[in-house]
VOGU-3710 file (C-alpha; in Angstrom, 3 decimals, decimal comma):
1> xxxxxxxxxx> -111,947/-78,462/-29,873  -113,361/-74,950/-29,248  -111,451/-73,589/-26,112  -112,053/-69,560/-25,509  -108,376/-67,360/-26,158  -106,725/-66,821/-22,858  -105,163/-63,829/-22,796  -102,809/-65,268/-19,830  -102,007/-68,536/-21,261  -98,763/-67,629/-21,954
11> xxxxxxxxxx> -97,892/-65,898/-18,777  -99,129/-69,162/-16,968  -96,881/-71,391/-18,937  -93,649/-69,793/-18,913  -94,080/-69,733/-14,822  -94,610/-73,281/-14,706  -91,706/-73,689/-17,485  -90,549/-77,193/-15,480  -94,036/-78,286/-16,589  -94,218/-77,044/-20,029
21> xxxxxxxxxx> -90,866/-77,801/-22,168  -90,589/-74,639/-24,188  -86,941/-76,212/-26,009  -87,847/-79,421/-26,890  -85,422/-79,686/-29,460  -82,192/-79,581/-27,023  -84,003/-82,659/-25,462  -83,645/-84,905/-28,666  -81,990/-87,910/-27,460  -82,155/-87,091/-23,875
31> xxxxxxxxxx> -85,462/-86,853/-22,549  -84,716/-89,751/-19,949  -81,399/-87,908/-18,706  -81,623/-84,237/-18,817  -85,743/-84,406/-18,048  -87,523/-87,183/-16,251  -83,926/-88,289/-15,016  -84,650/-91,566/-14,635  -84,711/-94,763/-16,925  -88,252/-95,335/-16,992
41> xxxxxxxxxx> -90,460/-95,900/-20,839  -91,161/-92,698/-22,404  -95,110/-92,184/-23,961  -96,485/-89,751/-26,173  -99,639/-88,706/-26,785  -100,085/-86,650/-29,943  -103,282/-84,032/-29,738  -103,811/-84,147/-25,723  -106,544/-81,756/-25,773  -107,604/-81,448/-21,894
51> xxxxxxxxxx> -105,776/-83,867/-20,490  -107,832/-86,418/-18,986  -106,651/-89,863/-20,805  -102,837/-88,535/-20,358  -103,644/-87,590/-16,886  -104,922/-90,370/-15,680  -102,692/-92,491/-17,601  -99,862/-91,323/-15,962  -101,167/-91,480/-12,431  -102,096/-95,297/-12,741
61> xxxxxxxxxx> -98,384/-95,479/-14,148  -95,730/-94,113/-12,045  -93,353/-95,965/-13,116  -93,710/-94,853/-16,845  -92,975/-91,153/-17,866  -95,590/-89,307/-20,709  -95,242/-86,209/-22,760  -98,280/-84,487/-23,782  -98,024/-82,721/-27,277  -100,861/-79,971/-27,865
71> xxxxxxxxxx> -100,423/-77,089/-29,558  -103,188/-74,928/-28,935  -102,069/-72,819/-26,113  -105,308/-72,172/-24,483  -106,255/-75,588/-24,558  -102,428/-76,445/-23,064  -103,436/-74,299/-20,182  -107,008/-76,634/-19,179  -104,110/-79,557/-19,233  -101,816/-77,803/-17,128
81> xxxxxxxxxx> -103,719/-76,708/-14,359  -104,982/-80,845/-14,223  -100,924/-81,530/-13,972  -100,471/-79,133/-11,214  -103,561/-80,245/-9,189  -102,208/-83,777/-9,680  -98,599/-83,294/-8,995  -97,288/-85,844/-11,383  -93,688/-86,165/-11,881  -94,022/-88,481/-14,799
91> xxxxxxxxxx> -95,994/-86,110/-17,041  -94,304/-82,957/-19,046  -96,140/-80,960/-21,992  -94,501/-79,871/-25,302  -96,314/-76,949/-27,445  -95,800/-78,077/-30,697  -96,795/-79,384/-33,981  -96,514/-83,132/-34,245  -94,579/-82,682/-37,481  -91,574/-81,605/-35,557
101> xxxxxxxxxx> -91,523/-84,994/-33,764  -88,496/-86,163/-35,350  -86,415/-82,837/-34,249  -87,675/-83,698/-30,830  -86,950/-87,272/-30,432  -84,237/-89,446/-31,449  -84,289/-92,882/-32,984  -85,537/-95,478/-30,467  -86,628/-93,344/-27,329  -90,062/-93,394/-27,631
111> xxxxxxxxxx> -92,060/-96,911/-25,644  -95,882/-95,948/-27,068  -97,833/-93,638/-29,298  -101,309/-92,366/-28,398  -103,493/-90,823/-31,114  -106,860/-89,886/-29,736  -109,772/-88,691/-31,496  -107,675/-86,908/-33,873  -108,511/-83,768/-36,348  -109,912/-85,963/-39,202
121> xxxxxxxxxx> -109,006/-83,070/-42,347  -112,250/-84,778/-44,355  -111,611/-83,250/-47,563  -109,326/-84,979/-50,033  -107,094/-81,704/-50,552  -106,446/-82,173/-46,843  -105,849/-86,050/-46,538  -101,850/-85,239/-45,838  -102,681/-83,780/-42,432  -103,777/-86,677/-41,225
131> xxxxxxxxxx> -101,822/-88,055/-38,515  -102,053/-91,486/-39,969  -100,679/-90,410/-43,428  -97,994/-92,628/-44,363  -95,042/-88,958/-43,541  -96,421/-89,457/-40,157  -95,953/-93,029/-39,944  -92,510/-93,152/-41,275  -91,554/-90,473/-38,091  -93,862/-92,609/-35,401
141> xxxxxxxxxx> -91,385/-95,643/-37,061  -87,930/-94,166/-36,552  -89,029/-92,576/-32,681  -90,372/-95,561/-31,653  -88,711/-98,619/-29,549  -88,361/-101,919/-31,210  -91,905/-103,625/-31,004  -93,148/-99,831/-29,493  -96,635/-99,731/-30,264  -99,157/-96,773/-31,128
151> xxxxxxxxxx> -102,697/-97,006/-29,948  -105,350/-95,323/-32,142  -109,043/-94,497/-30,921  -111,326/-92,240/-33,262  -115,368/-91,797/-33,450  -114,789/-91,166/-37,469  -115,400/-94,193/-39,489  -114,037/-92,985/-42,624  -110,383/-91,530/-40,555  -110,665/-95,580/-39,186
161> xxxxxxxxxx> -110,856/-97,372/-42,575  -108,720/-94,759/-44,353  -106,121/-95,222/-41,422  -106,193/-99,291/-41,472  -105,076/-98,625/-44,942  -102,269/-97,328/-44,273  -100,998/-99,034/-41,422  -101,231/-102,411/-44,011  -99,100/-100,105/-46,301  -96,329/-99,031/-43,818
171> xxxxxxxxxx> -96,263/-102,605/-42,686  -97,598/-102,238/-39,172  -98,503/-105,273/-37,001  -102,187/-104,961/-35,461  -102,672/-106,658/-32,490  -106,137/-105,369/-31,085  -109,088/-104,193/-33,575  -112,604/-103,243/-32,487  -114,982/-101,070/-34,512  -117,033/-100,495/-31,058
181> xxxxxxxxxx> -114,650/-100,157/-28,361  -117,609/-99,742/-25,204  -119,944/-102,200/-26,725  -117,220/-104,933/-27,611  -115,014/-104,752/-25,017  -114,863/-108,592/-24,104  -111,772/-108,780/-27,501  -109,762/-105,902/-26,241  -107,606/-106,968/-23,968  -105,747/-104,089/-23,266
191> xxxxxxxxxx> -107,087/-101,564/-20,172  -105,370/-98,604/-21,167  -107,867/-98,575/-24,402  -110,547/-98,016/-21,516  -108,970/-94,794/-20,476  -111,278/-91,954/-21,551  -111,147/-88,946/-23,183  -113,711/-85,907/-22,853  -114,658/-86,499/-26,476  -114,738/-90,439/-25,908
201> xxxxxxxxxx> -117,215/-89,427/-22,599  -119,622/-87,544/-24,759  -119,533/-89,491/-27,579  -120,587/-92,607/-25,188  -123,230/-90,783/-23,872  -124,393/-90,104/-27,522  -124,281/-94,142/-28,707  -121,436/-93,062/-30,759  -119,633/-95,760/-31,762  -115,405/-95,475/-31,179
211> xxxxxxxxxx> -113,602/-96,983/-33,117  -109,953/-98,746/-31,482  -106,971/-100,326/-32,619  -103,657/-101,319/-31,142  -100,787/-102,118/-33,659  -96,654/-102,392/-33,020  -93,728/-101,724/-34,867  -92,594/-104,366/-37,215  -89,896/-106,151/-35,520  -87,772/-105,652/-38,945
221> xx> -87,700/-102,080/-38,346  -84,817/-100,447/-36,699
//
């Protein structure tokens, strides 16, 4: 996602610093208590881009409390001016790479995973940047809730088939599957796989076929 340098991004953020978690790391554990401050299901969503699924995710949920996690500054600062226009309680935004999710989250505190339209790193050299590569897995695994589920929604065939793959390896439990999420939409039971993106928008508009999938945590797991 192309988004122009803002010279002022970081100026804006660290004024709205109750918005944007700059320390996530002294939250591990305690996102619920020292954060949100409340008991309510904590959801992720890895790569938010502009916002507008996590946005309007968490104003049909109130009762649910998200974390956006994008770590392009300039691109943080399209999603945080949406937050502020909103003025959602439920909704904070970490600047980070998703490979430090483990330092920011303990075992257990995390209800859902959202990976939408993520970077697909096409060559093989690249294949371990992929945040369906079985190191990402084994994090989303230990963060997650008993039964927490991760929802997956990508335009790129050959990220789908590749990341089926290794879901079956790591021993994930799929519980929605649709190859044409706006054309086959009578299977998929779930609404919030409805919820669009401004990549999923275009891509309808093009015919582009997305690609969805819903899968849980084996109940083995701990």
């Amino acid at each position: 996602m192309r988004v122009k340098n803002k010279p002022w991004a970081k100026e804006f953020i660290l004024i709205h610093n109750n918005l944007c978690i700059n320390d996530p790391y002294n939250y591990k554990g305690k996102w619920n208590k020292k954060i949100f401050q409340n008991k309510n299901p904590i959801n992720i969503e890895i790569g938010s881009g502009k916002g507008n699924f996590i946005i309007n995710l968490a104003k049909q949920n109130s009762n649910q409390n998200y974390i956006a996690i994008e770590k392009n500054i300039s691109i943080v600062t399209i999603l945080l001016k949406k937050l502020i226009e909103n003025k959602l309680c439920n909704l904070k935004i970490i600047i980070e790479d998703a490979i430090n999710l483990k330092d920011f989250f303990g075992n257990n505190e995390i209800n859902k995973i959202y990976l939408n339209f993520s970077d697909p790193w096409p060559k093989k050299r690249h294949f371990k940047r992929r945040l369906t590569y079985q190191k990402f897995l084994e994090i989303y695994k230990k963060i997650l809730i008993k039964n927490g589920q991760l929802h997956f929604k990508t335009d790129n065939n050959n990220l789908f088939n590749y990341s089926l793959l290794e879901f079956q390896k790591n021993k994930w439990n799929l519980l929605e599957y649709t190859i044409n999420l706006h054309q086959d939409n009578n299977i998929i039971k779930n609404d919030e796989a409805f919820i669009k993106t401004e990549y999923e928008e275009k891509f309808i508009k093009q015919n582009k076929n997305i690609n969805y999938l819903l899968i849980q945590k084996n109940k083995i797991e701990v």
